[in-house]
C-alpha positions in Angstrom: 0.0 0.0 0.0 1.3 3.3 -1.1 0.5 6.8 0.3 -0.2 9.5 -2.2 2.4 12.5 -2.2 1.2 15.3 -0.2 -0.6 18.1 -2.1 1.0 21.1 -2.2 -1.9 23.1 0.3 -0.5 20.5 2.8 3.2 21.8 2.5 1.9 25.4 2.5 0.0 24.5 5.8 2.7 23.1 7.1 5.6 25.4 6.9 2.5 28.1 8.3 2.2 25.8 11.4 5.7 25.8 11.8 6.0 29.6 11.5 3.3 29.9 13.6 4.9 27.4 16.3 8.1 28.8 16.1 6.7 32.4 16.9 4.6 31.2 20.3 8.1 29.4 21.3 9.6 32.6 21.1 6.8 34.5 22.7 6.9 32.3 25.9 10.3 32.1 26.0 10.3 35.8 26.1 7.8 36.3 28.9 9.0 33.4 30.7 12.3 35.4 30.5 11.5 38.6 31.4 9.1 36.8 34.2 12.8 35.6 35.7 14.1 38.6 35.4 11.5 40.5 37.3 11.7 38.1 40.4 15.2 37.4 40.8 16.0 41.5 40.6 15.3 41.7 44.4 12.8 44.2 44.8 9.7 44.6 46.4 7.7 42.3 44.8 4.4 42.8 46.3 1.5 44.2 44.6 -0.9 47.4 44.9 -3.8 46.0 47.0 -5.6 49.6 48.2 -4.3 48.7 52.0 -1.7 50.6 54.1 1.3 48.7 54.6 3.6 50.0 57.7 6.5 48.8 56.1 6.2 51.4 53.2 4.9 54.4 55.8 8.3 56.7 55.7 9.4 56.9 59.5 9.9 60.8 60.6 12.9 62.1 62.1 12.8 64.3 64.9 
């Protein structure tokens, strides 16, 4: 049994998947990066949630 060659829509499609593919790869890879980058930078990584926190109240000098 012999499989007839691939019509040439199907190639199209495919190299469009791969395209496609290869652009979400890079996409993720690029949040996942800057994602990394954000949390191992240290700083306060809290968000703004409408409540006083004390440790962000400036303390006065006197």
């Amino acid at each position: 049994m012999s499989f007839r060659p691939d019509h040439e829509l199907h190639r199209r499609r495919m190299g469009r998947n791969l395209g496609i593919g290869l652009v979400l790869v890079v996409f993720v890879g690029l949040v996942f990066g800057l994602t990394i980058a954000k949390i191992s930078g240290g700083g306060q990584i809290s968000g703004f949630d409408h409540s006083v926190r004390p440790e962000l109240v400036p303390e006065e000098t006197q």
